[in-house]
C-alpha positions in Angstrom: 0.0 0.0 0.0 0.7 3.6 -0.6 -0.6 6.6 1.0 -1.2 9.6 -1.2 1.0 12.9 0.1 -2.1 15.8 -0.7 -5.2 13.7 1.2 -3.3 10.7 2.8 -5.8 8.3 1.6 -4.6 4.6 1.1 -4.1 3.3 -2.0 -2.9 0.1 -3.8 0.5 -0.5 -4.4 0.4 0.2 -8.2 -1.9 3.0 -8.3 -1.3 5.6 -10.2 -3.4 8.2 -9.3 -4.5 9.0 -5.8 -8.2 7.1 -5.7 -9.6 10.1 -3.2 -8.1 13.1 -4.6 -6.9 12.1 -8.2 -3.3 13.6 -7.7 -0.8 11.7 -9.4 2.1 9.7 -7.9 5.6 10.9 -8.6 6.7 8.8 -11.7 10.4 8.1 -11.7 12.1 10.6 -13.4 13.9 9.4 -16.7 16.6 11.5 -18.1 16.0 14.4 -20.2 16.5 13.3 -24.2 17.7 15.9 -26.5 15.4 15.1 -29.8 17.8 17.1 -32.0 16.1 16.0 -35.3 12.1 15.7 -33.9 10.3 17.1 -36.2 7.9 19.9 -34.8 4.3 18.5 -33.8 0.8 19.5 -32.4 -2.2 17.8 -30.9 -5.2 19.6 -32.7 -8.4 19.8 -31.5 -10.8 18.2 -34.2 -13.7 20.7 -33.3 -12.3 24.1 -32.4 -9.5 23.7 -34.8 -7.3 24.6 -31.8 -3.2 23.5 -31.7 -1.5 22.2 -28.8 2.0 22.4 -29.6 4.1 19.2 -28.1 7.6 19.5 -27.1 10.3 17.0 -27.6 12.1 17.2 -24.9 9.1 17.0 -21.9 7.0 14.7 -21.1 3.1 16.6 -21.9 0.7 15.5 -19.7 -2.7 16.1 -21.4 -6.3 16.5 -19.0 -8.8 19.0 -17.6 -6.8 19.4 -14.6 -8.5 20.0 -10.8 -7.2 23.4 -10.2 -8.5 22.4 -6.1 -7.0 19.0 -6.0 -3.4 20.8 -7.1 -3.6 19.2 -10.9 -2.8 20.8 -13.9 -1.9 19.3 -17.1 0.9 20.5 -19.7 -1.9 20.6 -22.2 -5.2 21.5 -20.1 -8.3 20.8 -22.1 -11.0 23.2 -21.3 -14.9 23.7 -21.2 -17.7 21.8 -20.9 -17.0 19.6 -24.0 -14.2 18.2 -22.4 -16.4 17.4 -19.1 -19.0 15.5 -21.2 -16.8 14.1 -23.4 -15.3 12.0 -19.9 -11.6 13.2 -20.3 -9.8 12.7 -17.1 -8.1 15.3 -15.0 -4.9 13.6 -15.9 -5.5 11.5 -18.8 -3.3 10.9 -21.1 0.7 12.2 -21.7 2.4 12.6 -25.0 6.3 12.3 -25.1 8.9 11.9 -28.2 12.3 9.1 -27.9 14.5 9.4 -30.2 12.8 11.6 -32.4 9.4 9.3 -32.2 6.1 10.5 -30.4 4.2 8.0 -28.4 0.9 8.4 -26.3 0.3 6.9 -23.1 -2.9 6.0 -21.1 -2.3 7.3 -17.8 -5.3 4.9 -16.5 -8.0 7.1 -17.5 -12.0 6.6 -16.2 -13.0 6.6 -20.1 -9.5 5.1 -22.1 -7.3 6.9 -24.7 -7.6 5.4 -28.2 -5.7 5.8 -31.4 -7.1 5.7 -34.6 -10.2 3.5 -33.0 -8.3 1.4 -31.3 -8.1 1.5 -27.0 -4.9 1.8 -25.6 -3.6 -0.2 -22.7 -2.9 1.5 -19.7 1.0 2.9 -18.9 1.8 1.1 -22.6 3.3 3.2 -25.1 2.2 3.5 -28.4 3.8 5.2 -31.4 2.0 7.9 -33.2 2.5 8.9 -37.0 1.3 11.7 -38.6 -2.4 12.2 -39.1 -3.2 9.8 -36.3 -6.6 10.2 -34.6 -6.2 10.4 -31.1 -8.9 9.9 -28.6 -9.3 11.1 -24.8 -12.8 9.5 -23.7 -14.6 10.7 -26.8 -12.5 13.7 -27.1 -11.3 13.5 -30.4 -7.5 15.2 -31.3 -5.4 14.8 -34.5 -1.6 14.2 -34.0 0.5 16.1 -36.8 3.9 17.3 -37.6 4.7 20.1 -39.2 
């Protein structure tokens, strides 16, 4: 068991989010990568035809964030769209590795899919250009520019 640092609630072991409050639990750190030759890349919102521009270098955590619970995403998806669409205060993160983007689940309530296709929690998966990215039923396209 683990107790969470904010509320002190108990938790499994393997939990990655606090199951009271929702705030995550520190991830181990990896090393900063220097993606010299990453090509440039967004997340755009299908709908408002808004860009989230990614960075190569960080790890982009992608939500709605809890601005009470002490949560707040890299890329914070806003307005009641993203509520009834079921994205998850911490939901997903998008990171590149040697000049490769990947998405990961972060154990979201309503899953993270790509291009259809529901993504396993804490698994990476690679993401090309074009790709259809899906928070709940959020719907983002992945692109490089």
């Amino acid at each position: 068991m683990k107790y969470c640092a904010q509320c002190g609630a108990e938790n499994l072991a393997d939990a990655v989010f606090c199951e009271a409050c929702g705030r995550p639990f520190e991830a181990s750190q990896r090393p900063p990568t220097i993606n010299v030759k990453a090509p440039r890349a967004v997340l755009e919102d299908v709908m408002l035809k808004e860009a989230y521009p990614l960075v190569p270098d960080l790890e982009m955590m992608l939500g709605r964030g809890d601005e009470d619970a002490g949560l707040a995403p890299d890329i914070r998806l806003s307005g009641q769209a993203v509520v009834s669409a079921g994205v998850s205060r911490m939901h997903a993160k998008v990171f590149c590795r040697d000049d490769v983007y990947y998405v990961v689940d972060m154990g979201s309530t309503n899953s993270t899919f790509l291009n259809g296709k529901r993504l396993v929690p804490q698994e990476e998966s690679r993401l090309s250009d074009g790709d259809e990215v899906r928070l709940g039923r959020y719907l983002l396209t992945f692109r490089e520019l």
